[in-house]
N, C-alpha and C positions, 0 to 999 in steps of 0.2 A: 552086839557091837562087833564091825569085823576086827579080824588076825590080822593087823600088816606088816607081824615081825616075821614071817618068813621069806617074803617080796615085796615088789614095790610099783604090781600091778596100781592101784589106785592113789600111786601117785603124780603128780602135773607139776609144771614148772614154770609158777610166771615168769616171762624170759626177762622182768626186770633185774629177777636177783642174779644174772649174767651178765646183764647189757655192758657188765666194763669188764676184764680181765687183767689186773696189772696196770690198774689205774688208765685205760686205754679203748675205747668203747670197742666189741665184739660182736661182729654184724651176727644178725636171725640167721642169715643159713648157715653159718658155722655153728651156732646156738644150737637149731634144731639138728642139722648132723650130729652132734656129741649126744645129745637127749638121745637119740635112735639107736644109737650105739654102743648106750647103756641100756636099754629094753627100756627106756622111761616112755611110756604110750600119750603124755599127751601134757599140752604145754597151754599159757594162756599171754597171748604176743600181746604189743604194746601196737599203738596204731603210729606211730612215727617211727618202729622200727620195721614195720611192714610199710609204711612208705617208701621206707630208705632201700628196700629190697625188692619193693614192687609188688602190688596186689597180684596178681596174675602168676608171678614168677613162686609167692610162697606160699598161694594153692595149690598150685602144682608140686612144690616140693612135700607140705605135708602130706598131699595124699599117696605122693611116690614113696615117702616114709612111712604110710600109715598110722601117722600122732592125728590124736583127735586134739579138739580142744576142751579146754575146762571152763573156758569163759574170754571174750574181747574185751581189753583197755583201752578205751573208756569212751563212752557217752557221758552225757552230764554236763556242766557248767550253763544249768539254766538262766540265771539271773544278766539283769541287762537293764540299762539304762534311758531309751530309745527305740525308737521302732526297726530302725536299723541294725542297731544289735540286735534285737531281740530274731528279727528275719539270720543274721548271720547265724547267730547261735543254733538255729531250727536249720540253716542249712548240714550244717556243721554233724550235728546229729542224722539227719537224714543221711547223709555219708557213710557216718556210723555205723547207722543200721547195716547199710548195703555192703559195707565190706564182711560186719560178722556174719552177711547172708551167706557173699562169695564161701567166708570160711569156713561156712558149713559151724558157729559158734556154736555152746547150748544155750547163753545168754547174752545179753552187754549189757557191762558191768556201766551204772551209773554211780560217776562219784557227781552231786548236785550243782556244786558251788555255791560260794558266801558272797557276802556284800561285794556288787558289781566295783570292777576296777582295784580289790583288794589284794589280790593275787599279784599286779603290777606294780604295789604300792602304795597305790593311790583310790581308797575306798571312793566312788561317790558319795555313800552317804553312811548312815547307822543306824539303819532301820531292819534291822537284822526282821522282823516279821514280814516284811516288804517282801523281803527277798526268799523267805517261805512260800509266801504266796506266787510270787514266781517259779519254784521250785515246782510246784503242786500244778501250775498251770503247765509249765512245760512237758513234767511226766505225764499229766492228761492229755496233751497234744499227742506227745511221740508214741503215745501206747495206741493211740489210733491207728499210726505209721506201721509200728511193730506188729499190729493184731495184722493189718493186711500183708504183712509180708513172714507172717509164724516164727517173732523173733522175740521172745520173751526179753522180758527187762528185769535186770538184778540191782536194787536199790541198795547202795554201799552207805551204812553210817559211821562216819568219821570220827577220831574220837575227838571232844568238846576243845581241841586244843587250836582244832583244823576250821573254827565257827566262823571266824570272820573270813579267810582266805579261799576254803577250800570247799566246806560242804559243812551249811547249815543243818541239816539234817544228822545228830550225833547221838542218837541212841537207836537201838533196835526197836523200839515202842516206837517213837517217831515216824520209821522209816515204813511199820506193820501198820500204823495209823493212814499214812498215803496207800498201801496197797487196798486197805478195807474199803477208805473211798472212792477211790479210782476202777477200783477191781472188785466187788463186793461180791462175784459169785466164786473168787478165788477160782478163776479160769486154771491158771500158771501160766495168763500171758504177762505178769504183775509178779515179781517177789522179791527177796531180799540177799546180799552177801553179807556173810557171817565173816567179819575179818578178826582174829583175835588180837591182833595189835590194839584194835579202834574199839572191843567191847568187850574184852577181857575181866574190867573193872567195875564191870555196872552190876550192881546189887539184885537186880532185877533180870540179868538175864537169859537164868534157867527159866524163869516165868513167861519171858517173850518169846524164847525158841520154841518152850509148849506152844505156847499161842500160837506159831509161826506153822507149826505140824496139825493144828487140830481142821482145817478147810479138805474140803475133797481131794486137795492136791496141794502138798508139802511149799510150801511159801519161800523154803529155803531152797537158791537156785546154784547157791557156791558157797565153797568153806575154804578160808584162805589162812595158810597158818605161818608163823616166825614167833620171835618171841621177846618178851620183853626185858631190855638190860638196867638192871643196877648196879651201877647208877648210868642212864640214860645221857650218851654226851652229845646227842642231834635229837632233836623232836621228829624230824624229817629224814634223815638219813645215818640213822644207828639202830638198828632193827637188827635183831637176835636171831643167830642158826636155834632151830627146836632144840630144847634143852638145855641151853647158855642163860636162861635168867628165869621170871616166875610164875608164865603161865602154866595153868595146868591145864595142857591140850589133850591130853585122853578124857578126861572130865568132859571139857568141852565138847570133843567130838562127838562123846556118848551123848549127849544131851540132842548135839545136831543129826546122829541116828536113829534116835526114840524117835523125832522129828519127822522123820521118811526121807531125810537127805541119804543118799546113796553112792556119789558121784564122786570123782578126786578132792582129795586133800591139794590144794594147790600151794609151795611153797612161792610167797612175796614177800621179798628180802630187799629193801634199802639199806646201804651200809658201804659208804665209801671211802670209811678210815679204815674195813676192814674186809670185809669179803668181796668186795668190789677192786680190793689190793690183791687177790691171791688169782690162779691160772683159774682160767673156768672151769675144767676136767675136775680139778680138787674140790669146787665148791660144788659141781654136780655129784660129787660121789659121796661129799658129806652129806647133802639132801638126801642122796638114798639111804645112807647110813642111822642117819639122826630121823625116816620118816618111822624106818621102820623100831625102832628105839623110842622115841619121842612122843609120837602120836598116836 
């Protein structure tokens, strides 16, 4: 297991747990200037905050920075009601793809989604297997997409809180079950993100992250770490600096290095009553403080 108490070489910075400063959102290139200029190498952007700053304009700045990434947010929200959704959603991804090409990604990250129109309030329907089978049908699609253009995909399981809204797909056994069918020679154009928010809790999964390292090539494409608060006052948006609540993320880790993950620790931070209140400088400096402590 690596030392990452003495730098904070392998650590990433999903730019969500910045995206506000003082209650007040804080664009990407400010984001990624401050990363740079704490030595932090490499960051995992949101795709609306890279609209907001323009594909073009922050390729160019990371590679003038020299931050790699750890992973694109997000592909995913398969499910659909229609044939016209379902062509929208398939555009929508194809997009995806192409920008985490521009960015030079290691992967894009899939969160699934749940029962079509639940996310807006309004489920179509509650056939939550439906909506499996669409999940399955669209990562079959777009990994066709991804193998022609050499952009692996990283299957995110949500945790069981997020089933009807967000991402059917909420355990790590789930998530290892689509890459076996979809991907059975475990190429690594197929694998999964380990978020310890989303799977910290499952009984089973020291046993799935083995499973996840035993293929020719590590299944595990990203390790995304925060931590979880008690007592928990947003399901969605109270997410814990490392070491403020119970996971045990060196545990973790070590389990996702026995594994053959190698890559950044990426800290993703939701938290708008709190860390999303303070200067971004502060919370980037707690992340390096608390990676190297914590993790």
């Amino acid at each position: 297991m690596r030392d990452f108490s003495h730098d904070h070489r392998w650590l990433s910075i999903n730019t969500a747990t910045v995206r506000n400063q003082r209650g007040q959102p804080w664009p990407l290139p400010r984001i990624l200037d401050a990363c740079a200029a704490r030595g932090i190498r490499a960051v995992a952007p949101w795709r609306d905050q890279v609209a907001a700053a323009g594909l073009a304009a922050t390729a160019a700045q990371l590679k003038a920075l020299g931050l790699a990434l750890s992973g694109y947010c997000r592909g995913g929200m398969f499910t659909y009601t229609d044939d016209a959704s379902r062509a929208a959603v398939r555009d929508d991804n194809r997009r995806a793809l192409d920008e985490a090409c521009t960015l030079e990604a290691p992967c894009l990250v899939l969160v699934v989604g749940g029962l079509p129109g639940a996310l807006a309030g309004r489920p179509a329907h509650r056939d939550i297997e439906r909506a499996r089978t669409q999940v399955a049908e669209g990562i079959a699609w777009l990994l066709e997409e991804a193998r022609a253009r050499r952009m692996p995909l990283a299957i995110e399981p949500l945790h069981p809180m997020y089933a009807a809204d967000r991402a059917c797909i909420n355990t790590l056994a789930q998530a290892l079950d689509l890459c076996d069918a979809l991907d059975p020679g475990g190429s690594g154009a197929l694998g999964v993100a380990v978020d310890a928010y989303h799977v910290w809790w499952d009984p089973q999964l020291r046993r799935q992250i083995e499973r996840a390292g035993r293929g020719p090539v590590s299944r595990v494409l990203a390790l995304h770490v925060c931590d979880w608060l008690v007592p928990t006052t947003d399901l969605l948006e109270d997410r814990g600096m490392m070491g403020d609540g119970v996971i045990d993320l060196p545990r973790l880790r070590g389990w996702v290095e026995a594994a053959g993950f190698a890559g950044y620790s990426e800290v993703e931070i939701f938290s708008r009553a709190n860390w999303w209140q303070r200067e971004g400088g502060e919370v980037l400096d707690t992340c390096i403080e608390r990676h190297r402590r914590c993790v």
